[in-house]
Residue frames as qw, qx, qy, qz and C-alpha x, y, z in Angstrom:
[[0.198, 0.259, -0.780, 0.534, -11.87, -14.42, -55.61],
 [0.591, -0.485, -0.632, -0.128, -14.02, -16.09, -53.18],
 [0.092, -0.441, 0.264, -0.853, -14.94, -13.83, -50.41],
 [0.463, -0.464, -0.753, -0.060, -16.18, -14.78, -46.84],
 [0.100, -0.097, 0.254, -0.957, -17.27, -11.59, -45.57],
 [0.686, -0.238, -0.386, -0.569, -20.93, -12.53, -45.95],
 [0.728, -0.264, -0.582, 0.247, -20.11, -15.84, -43.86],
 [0.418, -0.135, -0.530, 0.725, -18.45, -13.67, -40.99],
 [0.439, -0.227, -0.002, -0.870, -21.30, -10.61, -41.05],
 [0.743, -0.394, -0.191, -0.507, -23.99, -13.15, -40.53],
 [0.655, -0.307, -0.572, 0.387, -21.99, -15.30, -37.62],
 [0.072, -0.067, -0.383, 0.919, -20.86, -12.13, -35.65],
 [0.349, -0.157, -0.097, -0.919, -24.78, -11.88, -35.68],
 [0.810, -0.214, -0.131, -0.530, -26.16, -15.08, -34.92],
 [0.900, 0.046, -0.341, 0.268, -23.04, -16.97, -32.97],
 [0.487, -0.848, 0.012, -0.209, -21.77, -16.71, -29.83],
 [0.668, -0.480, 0.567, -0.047, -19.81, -19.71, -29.14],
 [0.202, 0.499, -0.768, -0.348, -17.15, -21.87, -30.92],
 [0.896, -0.146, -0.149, -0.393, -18.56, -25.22, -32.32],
 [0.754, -0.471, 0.445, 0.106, -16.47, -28.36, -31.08],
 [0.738, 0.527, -0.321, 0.273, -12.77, -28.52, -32.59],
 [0.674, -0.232, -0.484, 0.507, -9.57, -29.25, -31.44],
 [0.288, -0.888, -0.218, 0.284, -8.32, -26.69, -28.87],
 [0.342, -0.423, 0.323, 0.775, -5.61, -25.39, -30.10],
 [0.476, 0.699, 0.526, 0.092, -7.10, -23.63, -33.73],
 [0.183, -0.340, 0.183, 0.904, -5.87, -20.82, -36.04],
 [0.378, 0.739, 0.525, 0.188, -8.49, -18.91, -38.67],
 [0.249, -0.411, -0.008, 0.877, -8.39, -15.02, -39.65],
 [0.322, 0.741, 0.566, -0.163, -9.89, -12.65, -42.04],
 [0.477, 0.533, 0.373, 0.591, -9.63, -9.80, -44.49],
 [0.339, -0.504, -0.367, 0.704, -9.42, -6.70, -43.01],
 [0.113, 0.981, -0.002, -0.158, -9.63, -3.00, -44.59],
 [0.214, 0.882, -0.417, -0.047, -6.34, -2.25, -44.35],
 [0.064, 0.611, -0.787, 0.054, -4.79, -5.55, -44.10],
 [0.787, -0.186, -0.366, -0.460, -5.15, -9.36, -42.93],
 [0.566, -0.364, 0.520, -0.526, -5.76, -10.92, -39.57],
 [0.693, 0.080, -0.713, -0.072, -4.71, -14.01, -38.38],
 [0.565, -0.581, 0.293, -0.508, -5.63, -15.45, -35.14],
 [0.663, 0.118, -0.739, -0.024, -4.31, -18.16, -33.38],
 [0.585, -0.554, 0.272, -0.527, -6.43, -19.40, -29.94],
 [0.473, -0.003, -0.869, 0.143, -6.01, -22.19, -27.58],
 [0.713, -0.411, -0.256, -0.508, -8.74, -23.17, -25.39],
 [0.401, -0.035, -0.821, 0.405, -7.73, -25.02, -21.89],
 [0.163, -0.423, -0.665, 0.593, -9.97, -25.54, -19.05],
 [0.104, -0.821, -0.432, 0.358, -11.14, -22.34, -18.12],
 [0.262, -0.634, 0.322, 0.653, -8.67, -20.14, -19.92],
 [0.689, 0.658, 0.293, 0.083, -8.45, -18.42, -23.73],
 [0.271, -0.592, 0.301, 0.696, -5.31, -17.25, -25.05],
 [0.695, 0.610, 0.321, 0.206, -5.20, -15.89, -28.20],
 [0.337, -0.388, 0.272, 0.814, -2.47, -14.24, -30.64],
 [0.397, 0.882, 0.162, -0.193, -4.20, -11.73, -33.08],
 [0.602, -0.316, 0.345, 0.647, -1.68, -11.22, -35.85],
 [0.407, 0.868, 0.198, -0.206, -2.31, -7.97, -38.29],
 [0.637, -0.081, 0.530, 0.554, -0.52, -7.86, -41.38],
 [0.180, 0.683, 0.077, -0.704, -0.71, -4.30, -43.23],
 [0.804, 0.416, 0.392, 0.166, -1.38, -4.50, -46.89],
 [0.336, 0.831, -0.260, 0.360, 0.88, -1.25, -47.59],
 [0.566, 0.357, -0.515, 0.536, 3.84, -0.61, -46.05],
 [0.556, -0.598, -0.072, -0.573, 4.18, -1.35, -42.35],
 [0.295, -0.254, 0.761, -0.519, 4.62, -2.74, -38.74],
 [0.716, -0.274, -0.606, -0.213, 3.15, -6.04, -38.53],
 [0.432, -0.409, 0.193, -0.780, 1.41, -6.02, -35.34],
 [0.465, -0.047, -0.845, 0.258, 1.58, -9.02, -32.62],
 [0.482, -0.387, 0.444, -0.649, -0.90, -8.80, -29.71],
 [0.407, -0.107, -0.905, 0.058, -1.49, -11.84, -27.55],
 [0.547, -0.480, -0.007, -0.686, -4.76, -11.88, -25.14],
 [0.247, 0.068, -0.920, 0.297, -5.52, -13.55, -22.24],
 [0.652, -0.400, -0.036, -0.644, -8.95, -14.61, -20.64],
 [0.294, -0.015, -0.884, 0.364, -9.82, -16.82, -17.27],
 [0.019, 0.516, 0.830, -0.212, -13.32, -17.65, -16.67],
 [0.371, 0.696, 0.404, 0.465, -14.06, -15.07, -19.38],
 [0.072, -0.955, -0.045, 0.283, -12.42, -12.16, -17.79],
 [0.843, 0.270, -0.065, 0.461, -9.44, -10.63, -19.16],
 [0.720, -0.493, 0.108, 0.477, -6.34, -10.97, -17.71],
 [0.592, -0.446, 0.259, 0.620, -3.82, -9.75, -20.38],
 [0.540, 0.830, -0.026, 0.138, -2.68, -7.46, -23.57],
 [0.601, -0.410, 0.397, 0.560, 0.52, -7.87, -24.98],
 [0.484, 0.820, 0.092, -0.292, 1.02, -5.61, -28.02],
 [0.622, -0.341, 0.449, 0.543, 4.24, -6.24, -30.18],
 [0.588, 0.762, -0.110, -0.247, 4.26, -3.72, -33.46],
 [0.820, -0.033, 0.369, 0.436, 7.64, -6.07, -35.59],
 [0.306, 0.920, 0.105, 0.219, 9.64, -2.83, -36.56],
 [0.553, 0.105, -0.376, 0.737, 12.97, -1.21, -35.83],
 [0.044, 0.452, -0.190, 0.871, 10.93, 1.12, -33.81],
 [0.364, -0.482, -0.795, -0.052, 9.22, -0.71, -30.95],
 [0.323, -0.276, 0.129, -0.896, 6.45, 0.46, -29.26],
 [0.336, -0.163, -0.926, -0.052, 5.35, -2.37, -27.17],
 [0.391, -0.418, 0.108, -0.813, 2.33, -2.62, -24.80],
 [0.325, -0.054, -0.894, 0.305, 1.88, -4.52, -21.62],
 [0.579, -0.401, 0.081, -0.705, -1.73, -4.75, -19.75],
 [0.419, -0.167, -0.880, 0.151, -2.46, -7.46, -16.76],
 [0.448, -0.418, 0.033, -0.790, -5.82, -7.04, -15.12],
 [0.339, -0.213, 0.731, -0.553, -7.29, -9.00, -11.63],
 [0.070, 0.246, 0.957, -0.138, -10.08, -10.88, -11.43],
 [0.093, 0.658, 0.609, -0.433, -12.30, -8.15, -11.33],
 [0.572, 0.600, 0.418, 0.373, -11.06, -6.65, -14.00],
 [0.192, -0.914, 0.177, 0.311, -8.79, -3.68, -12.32],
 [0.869, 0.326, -0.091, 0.361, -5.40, -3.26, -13.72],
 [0.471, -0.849, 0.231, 0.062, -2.43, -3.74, -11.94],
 [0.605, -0.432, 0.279, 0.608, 0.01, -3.68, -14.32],
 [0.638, 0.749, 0.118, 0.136, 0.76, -1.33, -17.70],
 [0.281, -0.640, 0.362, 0.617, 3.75, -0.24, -19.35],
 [0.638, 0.770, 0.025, -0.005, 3.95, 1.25, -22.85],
 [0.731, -0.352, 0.351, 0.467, 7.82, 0.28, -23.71],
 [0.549, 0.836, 0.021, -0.005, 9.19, 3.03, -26.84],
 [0.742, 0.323, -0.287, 0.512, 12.77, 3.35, -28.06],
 [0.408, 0.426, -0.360, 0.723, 14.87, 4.25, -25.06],
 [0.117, -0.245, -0.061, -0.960, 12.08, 4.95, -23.08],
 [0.208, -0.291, -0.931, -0.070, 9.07, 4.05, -20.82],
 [0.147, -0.271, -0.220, -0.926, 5.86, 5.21, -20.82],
 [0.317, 0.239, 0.813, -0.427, 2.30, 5.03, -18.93],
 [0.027, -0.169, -0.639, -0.750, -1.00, 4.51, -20.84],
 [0.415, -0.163, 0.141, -0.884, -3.69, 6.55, -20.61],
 [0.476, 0.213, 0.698, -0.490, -7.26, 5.67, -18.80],
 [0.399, 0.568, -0.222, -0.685, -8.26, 6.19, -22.61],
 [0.532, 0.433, -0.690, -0.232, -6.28, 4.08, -24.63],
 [0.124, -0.080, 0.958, -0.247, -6.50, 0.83, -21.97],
 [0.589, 0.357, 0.333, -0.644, -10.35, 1.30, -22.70],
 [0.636, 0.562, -0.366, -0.382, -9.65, 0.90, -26.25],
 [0.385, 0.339, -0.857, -0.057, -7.43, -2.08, -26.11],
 [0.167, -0.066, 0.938, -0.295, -9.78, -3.68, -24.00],
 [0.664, 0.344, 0.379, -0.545, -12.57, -3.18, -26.26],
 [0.511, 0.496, -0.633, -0.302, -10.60, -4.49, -29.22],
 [0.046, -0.150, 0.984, -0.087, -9.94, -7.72, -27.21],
 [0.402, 0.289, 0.794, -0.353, -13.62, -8.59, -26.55],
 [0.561, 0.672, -0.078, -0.477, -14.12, -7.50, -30.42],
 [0.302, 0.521, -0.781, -0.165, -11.36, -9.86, -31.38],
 [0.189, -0.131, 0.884, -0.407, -12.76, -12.39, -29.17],
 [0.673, 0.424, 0.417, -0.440, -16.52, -12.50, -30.41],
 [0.419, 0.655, -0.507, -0.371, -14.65, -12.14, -34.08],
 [0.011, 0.459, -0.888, 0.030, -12.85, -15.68, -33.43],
 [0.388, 0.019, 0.762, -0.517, -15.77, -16.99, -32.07],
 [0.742, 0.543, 0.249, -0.305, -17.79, -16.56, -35.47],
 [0.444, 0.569, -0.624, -0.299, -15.10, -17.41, -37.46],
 [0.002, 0.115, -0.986, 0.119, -14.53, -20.67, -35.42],
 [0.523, 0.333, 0.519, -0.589, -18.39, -21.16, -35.59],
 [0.688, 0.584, -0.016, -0.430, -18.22, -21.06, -39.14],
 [0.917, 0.041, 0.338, 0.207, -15.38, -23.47, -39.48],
 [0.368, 0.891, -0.242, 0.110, -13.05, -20.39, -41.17],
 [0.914, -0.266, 0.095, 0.291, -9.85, -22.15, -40.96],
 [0.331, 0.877, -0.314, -0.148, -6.57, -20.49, -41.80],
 [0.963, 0.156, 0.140, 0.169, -3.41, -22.17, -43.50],
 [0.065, 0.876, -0.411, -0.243, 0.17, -20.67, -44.11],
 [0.923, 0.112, 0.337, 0.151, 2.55, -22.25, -46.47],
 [0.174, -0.349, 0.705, 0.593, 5.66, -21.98, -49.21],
 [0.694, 0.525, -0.203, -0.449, 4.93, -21.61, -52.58],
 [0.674, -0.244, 0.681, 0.153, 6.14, -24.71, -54.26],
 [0.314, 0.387, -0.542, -0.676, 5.06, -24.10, -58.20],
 [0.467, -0.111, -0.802, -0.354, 2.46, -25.74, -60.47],
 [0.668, -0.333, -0.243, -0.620, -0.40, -25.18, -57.93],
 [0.699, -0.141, -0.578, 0.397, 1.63, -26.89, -54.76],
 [0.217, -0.717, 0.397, -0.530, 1.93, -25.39, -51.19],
 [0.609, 0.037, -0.738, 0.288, 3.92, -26.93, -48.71],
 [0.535, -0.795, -0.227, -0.176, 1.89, -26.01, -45.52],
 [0.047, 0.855, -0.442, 0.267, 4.25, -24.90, -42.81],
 [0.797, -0.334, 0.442, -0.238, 3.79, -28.44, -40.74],
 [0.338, -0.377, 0.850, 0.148, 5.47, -29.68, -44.18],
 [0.506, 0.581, 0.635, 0.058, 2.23, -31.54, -46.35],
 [0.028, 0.184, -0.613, -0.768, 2.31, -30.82, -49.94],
 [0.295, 0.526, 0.791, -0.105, -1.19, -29.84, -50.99],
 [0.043, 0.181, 0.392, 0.901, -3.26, -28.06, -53.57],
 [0.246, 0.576, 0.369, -0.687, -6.01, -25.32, -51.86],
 [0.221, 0.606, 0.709, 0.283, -8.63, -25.00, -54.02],
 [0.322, -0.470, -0.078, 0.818, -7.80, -21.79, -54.90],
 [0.629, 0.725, 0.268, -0.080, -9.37, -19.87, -57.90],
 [0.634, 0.422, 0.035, 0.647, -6.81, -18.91, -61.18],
 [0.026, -0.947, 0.044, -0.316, -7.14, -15.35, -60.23],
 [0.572, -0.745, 0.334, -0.079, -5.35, -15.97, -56.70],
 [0.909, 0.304, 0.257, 0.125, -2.90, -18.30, -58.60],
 [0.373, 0.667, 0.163, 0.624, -1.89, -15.88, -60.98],
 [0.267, -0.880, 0.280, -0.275, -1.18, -13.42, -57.46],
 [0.722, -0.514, 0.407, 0.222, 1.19, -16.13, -55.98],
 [0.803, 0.337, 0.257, 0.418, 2.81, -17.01, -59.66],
 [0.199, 0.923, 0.181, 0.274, 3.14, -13.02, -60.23],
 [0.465, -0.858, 0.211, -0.063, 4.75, -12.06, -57.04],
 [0.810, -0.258, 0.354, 0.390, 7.79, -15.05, -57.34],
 [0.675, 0.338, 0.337, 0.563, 8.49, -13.90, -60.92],
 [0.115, 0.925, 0.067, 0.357, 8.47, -10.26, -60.04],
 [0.357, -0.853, 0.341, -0.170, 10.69, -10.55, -56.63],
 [0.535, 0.351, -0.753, 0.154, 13.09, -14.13, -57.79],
 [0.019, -0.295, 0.791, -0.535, 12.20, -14.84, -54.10],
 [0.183, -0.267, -0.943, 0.080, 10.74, -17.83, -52.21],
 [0.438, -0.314, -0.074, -0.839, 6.85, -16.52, -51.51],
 [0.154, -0.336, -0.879, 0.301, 4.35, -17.86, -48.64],
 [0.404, -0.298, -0.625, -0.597, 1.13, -17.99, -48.80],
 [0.264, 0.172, 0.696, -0.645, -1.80, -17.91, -46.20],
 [0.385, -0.149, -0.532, -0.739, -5.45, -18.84, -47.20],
 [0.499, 0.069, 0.637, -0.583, -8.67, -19.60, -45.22],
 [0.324, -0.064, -0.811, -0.484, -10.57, -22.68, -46.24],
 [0.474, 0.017, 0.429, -0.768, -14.38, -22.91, -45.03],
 [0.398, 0.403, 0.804, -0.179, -17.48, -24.46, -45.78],
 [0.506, 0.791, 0.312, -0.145, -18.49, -21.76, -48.09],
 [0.928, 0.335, -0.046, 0.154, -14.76, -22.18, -49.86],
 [0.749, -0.371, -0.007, 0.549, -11.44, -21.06, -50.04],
 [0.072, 0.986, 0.141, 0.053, -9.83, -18.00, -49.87],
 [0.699, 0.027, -0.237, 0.674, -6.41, -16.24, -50.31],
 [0.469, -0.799, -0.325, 0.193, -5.46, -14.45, -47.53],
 [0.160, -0.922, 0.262, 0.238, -1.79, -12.99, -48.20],
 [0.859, 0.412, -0.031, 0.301, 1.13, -13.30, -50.36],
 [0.156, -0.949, 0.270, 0.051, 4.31, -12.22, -49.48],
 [0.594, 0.407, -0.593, 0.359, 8.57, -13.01, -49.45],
 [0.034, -0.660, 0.585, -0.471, 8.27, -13.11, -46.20],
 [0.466, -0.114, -0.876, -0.036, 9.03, -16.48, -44.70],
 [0.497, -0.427, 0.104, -0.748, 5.75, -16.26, -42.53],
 [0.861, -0.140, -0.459, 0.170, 6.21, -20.17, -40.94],
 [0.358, 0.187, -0.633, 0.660, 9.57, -18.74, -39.02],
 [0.115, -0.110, 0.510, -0.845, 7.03, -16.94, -36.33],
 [0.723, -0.324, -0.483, -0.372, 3.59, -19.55, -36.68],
 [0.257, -0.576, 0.588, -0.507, 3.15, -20.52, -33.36],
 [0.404, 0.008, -0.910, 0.093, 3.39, -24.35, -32.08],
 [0.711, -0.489, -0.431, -0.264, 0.78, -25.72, -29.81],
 [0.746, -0.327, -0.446, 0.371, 3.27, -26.88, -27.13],
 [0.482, 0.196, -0.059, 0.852, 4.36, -23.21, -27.12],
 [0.281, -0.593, -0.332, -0.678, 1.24, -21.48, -27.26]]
């Protein structure tokens, strides 16, 4: 399998800033325990992005959306996708106070510590430099329907063949004939090549987000 860890160690070291694509842009990455997809849009002065962690064992896939304005940030929205939610809401000033949280559990509402707001606000400006070398390096991501015989139908619809290796192949071919169910597919394709990102039955298109939405 083709592996761009190497590519994303040396940007997050020598790359600050995204090079010129469109605004609206989605990439992501391997993770430890799972894999990260990011979709940002760029306007004006403003960055929103939706970080989207996707556990390789069993698990809560994990929705946060950021907000920045004239590089401060403004917002954390946390959304774990479970029958047990535990959501988080952060909205900070200009100056970077915050004047609003609420931790939302079943039945239940909570404040979050001085602690944990630290923490989710150093993950954002870690997710944020993260995008930045991935979009620096041109790390594009892709989600799609299996289609058989070495087809994905992207979610936008185009029937194409990623230049996947057999190995990763032989993980989408595996999965359909082991669960009878339809399988989608995610893969980053770069300059230094292409990579599969996740396999799964689950129809991962229904919750891509749309530009006009974003």
């Amino acid at each position: 399998m083709k592996r761009l860890f190497a590519l994303l160690t040396l940007l997050l070291a020598g790359c600050s800033s995204p090079p010129s694509l469109p605004d609206f842009t989605a990439s992501g990455y391997l993770a430890d325990r799972g894999a990260v997809r990011i979709w940002r849009k760029n306007h004006q002065h403003s960055v929103h992005m939706l970080v989207v962690f996707k556990p390789f064992q069993n698990g809560a896939t994990v929705f946060t959306r950021y907000g920045w304005l004239d590089g401060n940030l403004t917002s954390i929205e946390r959304h774990p996708d479970g029958a047990q939610p535990d959501n988080v809401t952060l909205r900070f000033d200009g100056d970077g106070g915050l004047n609003f949280m609420q931790r939302q559990l079943a039945g239940r509402r909570e404040a979050v510590s001085e602690q944990t707001i630290e923490l989710y606000k150093f993950d954002a400006q870690r997710m944020l430099k993260i995008s930045d070398a991935l979009l620096a390096g041109h790390v594009l991501l892709k989600q799609g329907r299996w289609q058989g015989n070495d087809v994905l139908q992207t979610c936008q619809g185009e029937q194409i063949k990623p230049a996947l290796d057999k190995s990763e192949w032989q993980r989408i071919e595996q999965l359909q004939h082991q669960t009878g169910s339809a399988v989608s597919v995610a893969w980053l394709e770069a300059p230094a090549g292409t990579q599969l990102l996740d396999v799964s039955t689950q129809d991962d298109c229904q919750w891509e987000p749309q530009e006009a939405d974003f």
